[in-house]
PyMOL Python script that loads the backbone (N, CA, C, O; Angstrom):
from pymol import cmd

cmd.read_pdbstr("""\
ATOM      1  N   UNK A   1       0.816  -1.188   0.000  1.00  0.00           N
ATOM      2  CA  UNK A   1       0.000   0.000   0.000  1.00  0.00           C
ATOM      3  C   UNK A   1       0.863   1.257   0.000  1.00  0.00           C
ATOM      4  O   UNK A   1       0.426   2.192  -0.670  1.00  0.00           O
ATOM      5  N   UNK A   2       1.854   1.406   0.551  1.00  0.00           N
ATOM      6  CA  UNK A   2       2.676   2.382   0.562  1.00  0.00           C
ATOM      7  C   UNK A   2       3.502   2.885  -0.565  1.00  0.00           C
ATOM      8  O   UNK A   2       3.809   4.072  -0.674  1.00  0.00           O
ATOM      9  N   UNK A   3       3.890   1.866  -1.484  1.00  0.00           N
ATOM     10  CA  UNK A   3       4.002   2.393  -2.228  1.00  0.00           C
ATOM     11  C   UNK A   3       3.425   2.405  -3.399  1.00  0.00           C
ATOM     12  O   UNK A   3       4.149   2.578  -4.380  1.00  0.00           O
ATOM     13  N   UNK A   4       2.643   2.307  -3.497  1.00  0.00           N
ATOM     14  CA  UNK A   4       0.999   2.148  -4.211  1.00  0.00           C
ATOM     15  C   UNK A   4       0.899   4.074  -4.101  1.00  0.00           C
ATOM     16  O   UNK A   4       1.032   4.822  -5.070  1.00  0.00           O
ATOM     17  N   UNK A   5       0.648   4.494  -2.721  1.00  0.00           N
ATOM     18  CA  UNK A   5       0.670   5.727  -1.934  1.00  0.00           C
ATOM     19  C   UNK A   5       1.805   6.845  -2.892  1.00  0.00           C
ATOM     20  O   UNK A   5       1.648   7.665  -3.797  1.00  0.00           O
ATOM     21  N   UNK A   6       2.865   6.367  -2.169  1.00  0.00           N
ATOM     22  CA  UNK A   6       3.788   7.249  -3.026  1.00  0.00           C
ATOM     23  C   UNK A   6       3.905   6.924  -4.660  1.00  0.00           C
ATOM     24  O   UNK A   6       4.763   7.597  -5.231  1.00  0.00           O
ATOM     25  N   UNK A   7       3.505   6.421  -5.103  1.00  0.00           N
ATOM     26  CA  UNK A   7       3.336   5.961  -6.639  1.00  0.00           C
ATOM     27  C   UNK A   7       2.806   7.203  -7.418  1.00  0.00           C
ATOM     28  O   UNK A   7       3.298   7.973  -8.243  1.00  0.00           O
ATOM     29  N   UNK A   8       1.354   7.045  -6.686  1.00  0.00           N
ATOM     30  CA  UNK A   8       0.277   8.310  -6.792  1.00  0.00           C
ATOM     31  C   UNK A   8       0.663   9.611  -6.211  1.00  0.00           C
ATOM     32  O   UNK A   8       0.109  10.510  -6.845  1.00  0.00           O
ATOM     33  N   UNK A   9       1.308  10.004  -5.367  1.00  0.00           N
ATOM     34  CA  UNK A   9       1.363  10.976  -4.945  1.00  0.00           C
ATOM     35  C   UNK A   9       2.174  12.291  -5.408  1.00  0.00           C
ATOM     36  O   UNK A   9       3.402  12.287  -5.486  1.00  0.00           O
ATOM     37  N   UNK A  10       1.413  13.367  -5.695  1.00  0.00           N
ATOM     38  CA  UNK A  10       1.791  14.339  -6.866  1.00  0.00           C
ATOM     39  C   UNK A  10       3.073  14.728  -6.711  1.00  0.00           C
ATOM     40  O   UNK A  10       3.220  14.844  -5.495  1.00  0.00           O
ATOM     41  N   UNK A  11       4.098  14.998  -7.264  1.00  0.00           N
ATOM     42  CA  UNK A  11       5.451  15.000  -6.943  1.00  0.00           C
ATOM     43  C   UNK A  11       5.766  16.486  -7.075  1.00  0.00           C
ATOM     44  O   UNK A  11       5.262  16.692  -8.179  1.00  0.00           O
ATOM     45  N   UNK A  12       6.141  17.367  -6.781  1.00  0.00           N
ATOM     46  CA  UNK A  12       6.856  18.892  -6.821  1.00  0.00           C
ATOM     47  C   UNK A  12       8.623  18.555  -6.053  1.00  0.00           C
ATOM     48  O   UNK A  12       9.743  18.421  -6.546  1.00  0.00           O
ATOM     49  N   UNK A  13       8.269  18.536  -5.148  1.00  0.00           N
ATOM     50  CA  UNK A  13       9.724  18.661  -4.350  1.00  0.00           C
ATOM     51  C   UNK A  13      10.161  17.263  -3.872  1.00  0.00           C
ATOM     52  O   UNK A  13      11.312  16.944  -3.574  1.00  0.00           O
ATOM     53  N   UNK A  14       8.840  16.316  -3.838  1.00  0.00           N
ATOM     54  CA  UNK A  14       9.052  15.170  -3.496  1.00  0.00           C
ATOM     55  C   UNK A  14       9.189  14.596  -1.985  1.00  0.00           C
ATOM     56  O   UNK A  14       9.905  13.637  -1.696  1.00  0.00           O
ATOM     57  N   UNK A  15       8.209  15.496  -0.851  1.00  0.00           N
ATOM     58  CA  UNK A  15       8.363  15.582   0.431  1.00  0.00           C
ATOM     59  C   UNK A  15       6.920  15.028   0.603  1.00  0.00           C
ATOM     60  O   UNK A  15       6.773  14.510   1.710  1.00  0.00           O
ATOM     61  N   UNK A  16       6.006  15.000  -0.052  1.00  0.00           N
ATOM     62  CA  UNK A  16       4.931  14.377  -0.014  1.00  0.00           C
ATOM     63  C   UNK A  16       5.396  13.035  -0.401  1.00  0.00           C
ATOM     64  O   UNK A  16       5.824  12.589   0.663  1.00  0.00           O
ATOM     65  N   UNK A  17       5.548  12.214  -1.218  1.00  0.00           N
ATOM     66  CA  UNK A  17       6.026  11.007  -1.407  1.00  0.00           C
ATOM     67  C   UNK A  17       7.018  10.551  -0.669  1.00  0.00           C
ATOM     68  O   UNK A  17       7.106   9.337  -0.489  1.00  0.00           O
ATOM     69  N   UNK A  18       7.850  11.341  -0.164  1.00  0.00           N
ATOM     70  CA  UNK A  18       8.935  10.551   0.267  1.00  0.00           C
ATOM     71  C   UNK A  18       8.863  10.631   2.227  1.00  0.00           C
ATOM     72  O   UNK A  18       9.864  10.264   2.843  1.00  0.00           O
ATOM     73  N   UNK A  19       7.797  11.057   2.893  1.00  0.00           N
ATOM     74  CA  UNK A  19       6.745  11.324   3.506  1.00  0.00           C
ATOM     75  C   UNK A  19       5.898  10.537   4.173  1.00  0.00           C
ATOM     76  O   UNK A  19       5.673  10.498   5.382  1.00  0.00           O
ATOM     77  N   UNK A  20       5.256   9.652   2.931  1.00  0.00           N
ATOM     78  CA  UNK A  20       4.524   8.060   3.739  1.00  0.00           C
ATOM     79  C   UNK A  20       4.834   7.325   4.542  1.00  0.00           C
ATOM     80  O   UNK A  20       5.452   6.417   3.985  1.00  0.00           O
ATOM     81  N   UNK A  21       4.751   7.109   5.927  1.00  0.00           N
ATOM     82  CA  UNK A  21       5.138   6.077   6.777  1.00  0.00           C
ATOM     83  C   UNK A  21       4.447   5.062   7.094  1.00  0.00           C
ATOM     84  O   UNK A  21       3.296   5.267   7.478  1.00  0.00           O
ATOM     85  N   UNK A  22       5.064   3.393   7.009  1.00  0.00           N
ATOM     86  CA  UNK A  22       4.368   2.521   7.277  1.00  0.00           C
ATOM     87  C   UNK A  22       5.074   2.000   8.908  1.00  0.00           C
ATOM     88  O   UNK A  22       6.157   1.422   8.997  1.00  0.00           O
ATOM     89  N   UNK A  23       4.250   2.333  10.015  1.00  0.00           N
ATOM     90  CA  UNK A  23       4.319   2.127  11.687  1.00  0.00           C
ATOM     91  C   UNK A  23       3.692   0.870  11.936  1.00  0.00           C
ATOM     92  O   UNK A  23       2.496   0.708  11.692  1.00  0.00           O
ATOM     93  N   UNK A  24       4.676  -0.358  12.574  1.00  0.00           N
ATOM     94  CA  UNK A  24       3.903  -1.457  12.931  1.00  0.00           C
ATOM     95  C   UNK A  24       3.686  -1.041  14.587  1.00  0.00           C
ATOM     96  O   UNK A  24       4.640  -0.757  15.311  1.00  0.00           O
ATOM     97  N   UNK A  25       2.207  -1.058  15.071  1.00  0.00           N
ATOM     98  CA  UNK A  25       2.370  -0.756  16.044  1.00  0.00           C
ATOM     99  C   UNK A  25       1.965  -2.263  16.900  1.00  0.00           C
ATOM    100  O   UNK A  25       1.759  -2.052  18.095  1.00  0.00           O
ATOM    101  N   UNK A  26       1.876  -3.177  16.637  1.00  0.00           N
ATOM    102  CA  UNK A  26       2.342  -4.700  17.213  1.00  0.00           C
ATOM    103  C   UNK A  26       1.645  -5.713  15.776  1.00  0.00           C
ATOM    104  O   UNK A  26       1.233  -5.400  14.659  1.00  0.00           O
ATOM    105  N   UNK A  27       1.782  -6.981  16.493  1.00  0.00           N
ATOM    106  CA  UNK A  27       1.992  -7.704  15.492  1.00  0.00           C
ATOM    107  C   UNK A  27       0.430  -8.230  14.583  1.00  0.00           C
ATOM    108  O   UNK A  27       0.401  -9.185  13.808  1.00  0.00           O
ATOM    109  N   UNK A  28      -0.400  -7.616  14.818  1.00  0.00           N
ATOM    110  CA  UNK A  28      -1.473  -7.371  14.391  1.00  0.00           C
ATOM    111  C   UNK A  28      -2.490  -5.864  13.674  1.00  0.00           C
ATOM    112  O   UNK A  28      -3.676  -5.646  13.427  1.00  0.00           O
ATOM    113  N   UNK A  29      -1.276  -5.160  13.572  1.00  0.00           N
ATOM    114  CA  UNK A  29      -1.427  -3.543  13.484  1.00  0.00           C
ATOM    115  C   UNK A  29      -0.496  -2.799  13.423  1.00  0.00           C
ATOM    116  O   UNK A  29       0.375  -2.541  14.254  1.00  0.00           O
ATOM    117  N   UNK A  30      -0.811  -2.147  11.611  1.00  0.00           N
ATOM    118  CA  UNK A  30      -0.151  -1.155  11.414  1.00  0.00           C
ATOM    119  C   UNK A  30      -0.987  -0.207  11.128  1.00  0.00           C
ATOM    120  O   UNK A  30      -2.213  -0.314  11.100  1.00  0.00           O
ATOM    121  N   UNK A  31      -0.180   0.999  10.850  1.00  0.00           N
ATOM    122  CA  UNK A  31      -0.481   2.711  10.823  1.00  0.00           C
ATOM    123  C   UNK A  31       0.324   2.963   9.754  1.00  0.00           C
ATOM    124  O   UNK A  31       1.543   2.792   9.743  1.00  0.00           O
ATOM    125  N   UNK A  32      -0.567   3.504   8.552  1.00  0.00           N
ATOM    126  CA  UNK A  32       0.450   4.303   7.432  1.00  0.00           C
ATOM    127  C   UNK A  32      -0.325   5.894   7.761  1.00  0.00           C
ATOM    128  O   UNK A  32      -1.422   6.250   8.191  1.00  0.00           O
ATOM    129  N   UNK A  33       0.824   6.519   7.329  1.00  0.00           N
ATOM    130  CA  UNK A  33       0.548   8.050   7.681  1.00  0.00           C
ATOM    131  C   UNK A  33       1.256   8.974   7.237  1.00  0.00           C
ATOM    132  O   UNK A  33       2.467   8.925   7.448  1.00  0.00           O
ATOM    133  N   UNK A  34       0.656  10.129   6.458  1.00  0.00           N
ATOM    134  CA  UNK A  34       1.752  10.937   5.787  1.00  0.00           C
ATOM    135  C   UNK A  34       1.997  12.046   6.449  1.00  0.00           C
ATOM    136  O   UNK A  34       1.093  12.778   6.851  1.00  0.00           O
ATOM    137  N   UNK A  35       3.641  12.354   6.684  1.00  0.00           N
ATOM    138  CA  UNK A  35       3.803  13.069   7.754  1.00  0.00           C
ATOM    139  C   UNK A  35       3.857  14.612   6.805  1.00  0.00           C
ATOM    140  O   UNK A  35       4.353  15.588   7.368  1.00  0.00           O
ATOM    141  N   UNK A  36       3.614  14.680   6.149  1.00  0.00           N
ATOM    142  CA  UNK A  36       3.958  16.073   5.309  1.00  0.00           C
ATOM    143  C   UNK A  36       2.508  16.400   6.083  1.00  0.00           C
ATOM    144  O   UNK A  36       1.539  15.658   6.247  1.00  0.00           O
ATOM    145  N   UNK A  37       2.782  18.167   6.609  1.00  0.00           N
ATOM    146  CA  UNK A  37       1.916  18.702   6.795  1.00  0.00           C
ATOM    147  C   UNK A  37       0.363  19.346   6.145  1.00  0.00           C
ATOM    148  O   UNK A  37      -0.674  19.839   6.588  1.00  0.00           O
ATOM    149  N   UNK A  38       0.785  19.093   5.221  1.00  0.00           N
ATOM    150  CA  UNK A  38      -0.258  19.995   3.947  1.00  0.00           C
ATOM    151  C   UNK A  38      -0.646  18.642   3.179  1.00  0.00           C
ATOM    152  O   UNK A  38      -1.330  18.853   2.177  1.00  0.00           O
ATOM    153  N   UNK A  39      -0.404  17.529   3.394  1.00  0.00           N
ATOM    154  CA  UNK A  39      -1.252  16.051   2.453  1.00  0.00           C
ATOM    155  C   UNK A  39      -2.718  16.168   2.597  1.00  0.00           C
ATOM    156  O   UNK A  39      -3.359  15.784   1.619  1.00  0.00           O
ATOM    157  N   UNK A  40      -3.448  16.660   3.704  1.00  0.00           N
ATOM    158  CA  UNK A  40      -4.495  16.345   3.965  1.00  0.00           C
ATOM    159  C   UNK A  40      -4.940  17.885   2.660  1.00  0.00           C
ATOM    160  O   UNK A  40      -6.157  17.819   2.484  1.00  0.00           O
ATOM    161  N   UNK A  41      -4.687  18.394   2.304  1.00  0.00           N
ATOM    162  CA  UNK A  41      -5.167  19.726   1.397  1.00  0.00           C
ATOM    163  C   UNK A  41      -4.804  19.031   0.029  1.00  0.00           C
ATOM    164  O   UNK A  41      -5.508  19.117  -0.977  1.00  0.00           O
ATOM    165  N   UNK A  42      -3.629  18.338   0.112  1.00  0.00           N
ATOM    166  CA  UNK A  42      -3.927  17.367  -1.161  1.00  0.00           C
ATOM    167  C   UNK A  42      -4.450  16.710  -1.377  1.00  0.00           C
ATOM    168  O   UNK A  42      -4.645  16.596  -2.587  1.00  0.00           O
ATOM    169  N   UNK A  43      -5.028  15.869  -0.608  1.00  0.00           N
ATOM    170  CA  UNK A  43      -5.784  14.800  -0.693  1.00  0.00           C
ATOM    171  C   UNK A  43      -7.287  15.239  -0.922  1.00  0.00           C
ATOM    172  O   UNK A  43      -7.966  14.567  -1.697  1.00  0.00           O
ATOM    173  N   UNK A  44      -7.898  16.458  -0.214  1.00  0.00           N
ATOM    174  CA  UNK A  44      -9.261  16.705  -0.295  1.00  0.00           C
ATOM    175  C   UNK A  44      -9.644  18.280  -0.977  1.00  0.00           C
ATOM    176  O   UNK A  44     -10.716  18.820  -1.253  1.00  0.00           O
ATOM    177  N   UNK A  45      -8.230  18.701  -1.090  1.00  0.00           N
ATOM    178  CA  UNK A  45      -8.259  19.874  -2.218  1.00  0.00           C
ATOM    179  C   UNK A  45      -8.671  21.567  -1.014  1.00  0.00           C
ATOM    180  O   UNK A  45      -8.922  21.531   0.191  1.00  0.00           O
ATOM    181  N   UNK A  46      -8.622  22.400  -1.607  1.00  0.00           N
ATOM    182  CA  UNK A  46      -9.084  23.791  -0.600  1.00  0.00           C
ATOM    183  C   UNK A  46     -10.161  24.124  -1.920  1.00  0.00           C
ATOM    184  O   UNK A  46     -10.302  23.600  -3.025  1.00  0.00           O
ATOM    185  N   UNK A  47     -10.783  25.174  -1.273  1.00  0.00           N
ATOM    186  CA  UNK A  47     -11.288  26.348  -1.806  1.00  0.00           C
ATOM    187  C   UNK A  47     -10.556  26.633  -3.743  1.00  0.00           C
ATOM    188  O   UNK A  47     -11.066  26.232  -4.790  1.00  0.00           O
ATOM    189  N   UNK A  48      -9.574  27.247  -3.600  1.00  0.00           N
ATOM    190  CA  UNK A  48      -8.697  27.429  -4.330  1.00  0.00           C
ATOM    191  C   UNK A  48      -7.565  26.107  -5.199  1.00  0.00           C
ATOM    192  O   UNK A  48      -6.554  26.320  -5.869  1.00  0.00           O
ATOM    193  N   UNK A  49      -8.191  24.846  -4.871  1.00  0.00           N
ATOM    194  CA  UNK A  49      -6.890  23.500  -5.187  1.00  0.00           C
ATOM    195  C   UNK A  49      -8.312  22.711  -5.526  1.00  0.00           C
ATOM    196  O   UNK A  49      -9.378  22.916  -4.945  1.00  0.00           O
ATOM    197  N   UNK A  50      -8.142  22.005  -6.325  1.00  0.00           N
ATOM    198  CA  UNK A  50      -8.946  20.262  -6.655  1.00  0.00           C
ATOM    199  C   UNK A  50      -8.065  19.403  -5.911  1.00  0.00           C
ATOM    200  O   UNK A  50      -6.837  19.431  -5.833  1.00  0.00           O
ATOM    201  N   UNK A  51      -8.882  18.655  -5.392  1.00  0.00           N
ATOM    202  CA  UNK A  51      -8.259  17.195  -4.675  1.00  0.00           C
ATOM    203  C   UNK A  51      -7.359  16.554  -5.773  1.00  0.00           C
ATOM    204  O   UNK A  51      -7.567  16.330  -6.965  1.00  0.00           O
ATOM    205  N   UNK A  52      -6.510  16.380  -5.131  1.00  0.00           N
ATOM    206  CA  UNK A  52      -5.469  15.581  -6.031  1.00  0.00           C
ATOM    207  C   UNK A  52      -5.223  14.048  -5.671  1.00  0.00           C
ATOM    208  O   UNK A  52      -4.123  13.543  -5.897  1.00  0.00           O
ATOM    209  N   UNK A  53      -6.319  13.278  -5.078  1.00  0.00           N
ATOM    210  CA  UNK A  53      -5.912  11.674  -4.381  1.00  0.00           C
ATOM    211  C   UNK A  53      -5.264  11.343  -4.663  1.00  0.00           C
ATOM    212  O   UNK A  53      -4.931  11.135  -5.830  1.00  0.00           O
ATOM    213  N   UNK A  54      -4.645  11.078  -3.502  1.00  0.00           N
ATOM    214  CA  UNK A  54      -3.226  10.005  -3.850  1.00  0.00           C
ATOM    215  C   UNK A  54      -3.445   8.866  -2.380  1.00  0.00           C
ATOM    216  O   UNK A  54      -2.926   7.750  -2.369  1.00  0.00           O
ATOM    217  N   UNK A  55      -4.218   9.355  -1.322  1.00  0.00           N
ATOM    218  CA  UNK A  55      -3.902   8.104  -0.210  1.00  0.00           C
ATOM    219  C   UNK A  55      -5.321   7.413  -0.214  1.00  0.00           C
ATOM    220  O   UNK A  55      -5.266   6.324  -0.785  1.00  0.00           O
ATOM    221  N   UNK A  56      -6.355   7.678   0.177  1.00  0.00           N
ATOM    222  CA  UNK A  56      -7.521   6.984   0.167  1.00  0.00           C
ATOM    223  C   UNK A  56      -7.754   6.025  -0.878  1.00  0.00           C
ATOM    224  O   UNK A  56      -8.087   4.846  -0.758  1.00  0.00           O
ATOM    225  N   UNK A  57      -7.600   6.494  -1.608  1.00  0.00           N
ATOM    226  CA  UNK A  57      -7.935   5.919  -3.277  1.00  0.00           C
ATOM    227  C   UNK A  57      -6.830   4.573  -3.084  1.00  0.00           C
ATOM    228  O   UNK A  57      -7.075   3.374  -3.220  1.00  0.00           O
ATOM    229  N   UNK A  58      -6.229   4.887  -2.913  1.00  0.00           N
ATOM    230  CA  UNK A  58      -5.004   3.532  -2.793  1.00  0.00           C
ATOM    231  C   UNK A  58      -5.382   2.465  -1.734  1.00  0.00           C
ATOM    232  O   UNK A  58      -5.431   1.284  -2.078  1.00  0.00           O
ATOM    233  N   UNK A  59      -5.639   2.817  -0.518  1.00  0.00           N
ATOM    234  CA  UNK A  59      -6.146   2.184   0.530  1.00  0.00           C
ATOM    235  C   UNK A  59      -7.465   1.388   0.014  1.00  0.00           C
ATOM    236  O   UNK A  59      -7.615   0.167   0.016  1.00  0.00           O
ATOM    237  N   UNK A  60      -8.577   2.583  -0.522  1.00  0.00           N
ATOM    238  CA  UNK A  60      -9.694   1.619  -1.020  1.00  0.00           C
ATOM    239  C   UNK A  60      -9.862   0.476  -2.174  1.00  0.00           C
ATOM    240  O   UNK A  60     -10.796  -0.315  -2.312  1.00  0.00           O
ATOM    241  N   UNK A  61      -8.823   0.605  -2.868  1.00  0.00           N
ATOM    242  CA  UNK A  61      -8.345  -0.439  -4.070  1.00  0.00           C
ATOM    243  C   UNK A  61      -8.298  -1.582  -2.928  1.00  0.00           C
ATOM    244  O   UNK A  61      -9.126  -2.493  -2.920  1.00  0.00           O
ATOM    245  N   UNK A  62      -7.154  -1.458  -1.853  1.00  0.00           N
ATOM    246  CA  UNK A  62      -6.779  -2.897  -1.053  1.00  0.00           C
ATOM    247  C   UNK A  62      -8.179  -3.429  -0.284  1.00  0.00           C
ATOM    248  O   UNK A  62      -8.139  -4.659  -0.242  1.00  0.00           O
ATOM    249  N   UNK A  63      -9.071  -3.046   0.170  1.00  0.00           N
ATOM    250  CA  UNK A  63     -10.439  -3.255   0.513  1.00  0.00           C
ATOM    251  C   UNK A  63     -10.914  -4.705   0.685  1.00  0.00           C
ATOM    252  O   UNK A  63     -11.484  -5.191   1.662  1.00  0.00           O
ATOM    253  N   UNK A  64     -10.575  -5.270  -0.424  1.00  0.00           N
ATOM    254  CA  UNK A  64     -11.043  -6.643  -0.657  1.00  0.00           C
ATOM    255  C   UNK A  64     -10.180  -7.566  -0.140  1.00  0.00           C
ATOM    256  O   UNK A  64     -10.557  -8.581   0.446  1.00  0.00           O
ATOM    257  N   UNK A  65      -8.815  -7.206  -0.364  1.00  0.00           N
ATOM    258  CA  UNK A  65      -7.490  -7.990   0.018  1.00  0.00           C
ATOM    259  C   UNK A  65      -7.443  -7.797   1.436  1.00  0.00           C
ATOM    260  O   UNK A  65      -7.007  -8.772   2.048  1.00  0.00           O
ATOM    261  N   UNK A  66      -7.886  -6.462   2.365  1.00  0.00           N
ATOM    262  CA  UNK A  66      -7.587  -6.708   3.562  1.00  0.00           C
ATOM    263  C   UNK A  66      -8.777  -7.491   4.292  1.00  0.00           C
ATOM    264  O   UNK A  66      -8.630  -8.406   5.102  1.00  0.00           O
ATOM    265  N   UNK A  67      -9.900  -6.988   3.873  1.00  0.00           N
ATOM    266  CA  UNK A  67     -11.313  -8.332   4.247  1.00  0.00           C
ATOM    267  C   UNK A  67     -10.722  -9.262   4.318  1.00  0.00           C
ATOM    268  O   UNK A  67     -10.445  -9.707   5.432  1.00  0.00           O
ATOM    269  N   UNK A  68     -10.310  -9.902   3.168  1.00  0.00           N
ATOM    270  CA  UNK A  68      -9.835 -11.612   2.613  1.00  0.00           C
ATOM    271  C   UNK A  68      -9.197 -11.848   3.953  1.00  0.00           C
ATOM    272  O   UNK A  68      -9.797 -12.626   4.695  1.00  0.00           O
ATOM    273  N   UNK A  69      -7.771 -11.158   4.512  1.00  0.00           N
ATOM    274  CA  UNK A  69      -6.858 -11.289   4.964  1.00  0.00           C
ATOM    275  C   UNK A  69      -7.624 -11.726   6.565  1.00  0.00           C
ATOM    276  O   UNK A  69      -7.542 -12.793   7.173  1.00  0.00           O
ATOM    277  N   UNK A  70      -8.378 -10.440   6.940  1.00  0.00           N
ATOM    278  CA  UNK A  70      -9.279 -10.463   8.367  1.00  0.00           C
ATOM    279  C   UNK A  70     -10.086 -11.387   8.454  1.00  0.00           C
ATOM    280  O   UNK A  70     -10.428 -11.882   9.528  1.00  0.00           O
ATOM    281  N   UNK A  71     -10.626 -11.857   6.984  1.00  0.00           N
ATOM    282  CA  UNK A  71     -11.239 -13.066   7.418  1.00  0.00           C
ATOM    283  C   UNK A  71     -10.721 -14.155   8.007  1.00  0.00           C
ATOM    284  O   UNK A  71     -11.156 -14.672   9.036  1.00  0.00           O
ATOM    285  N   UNK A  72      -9.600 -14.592   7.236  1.00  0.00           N
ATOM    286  CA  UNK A  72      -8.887 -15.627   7.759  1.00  0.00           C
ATOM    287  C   UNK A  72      -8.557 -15.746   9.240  1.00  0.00           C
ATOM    288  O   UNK A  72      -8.418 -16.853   9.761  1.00  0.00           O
ATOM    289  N   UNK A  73      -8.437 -14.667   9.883  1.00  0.00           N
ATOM    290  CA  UNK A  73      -8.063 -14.571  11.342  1.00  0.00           C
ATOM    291  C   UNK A  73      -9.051 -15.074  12.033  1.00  0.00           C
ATOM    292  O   UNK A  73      -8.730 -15.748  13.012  1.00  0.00           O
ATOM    293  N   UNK A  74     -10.394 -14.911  11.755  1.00  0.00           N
ATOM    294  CA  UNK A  74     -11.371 -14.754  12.500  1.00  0.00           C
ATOM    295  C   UNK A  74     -11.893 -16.337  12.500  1.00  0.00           C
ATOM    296  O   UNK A  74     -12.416 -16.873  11.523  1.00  0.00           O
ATOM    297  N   UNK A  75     -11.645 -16.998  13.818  1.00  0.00           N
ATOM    298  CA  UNK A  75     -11.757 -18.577  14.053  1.00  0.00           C
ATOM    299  C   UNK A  75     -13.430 -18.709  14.052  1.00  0.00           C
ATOM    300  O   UNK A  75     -13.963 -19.807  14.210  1.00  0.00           O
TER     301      UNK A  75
END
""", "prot")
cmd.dss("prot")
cmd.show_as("cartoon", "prot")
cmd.util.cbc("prot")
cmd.orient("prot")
C-alpha cells in the first residue's frame, strides 16, 4: 500500500512522497501516515486547489485484500 501511496502521490519537491510512513504498532497492526503537513489539502483539495488523491484511493483499491486477509483470522 505504501508504495501504491507514493506511486500516486503528486510530486513537486518530493516531500509528499517521500513522507509516507508505514508504523507497525504490534503484530497485528499497522499505521500508514503521511507526515507532510499539507497532504491532507492534497488529498481533499481547498477552496482554491482540486483534490489531487493520492492516499484513500489507494487504501480503497486494497479493501477486498484486507477483508480476505481479516477473514482468515477470524476462528
Amino acid at each position: 500500500m505504501v508504495s501504491g501511496i507514493q506511486a500516486k502521490a503528486p510530486v513537486r519537491t518530493g516531500y509528499l512522497r517521500d513522507h509516507v510512513v508505514l508504523t507497525q504498532q504490534n503484530e497485528q497492526q499497522m499505521t500508514i501516515t503521511s507526515e507532510a503537513p499539507y497532504s491532507v489539502y492534497v488529498e481533499f483539495g481547498t477552496y482554491k486547489m482540486a483534490p489531487r488523491e493520492f492516499f484513500y484511493s489507494v487504501i480503497e483499491g486494497f479493501i477486498p485484500e484486507i477483508t480476505r486477509l481479516l477473514a482468515g483470522t477470524i476462528p
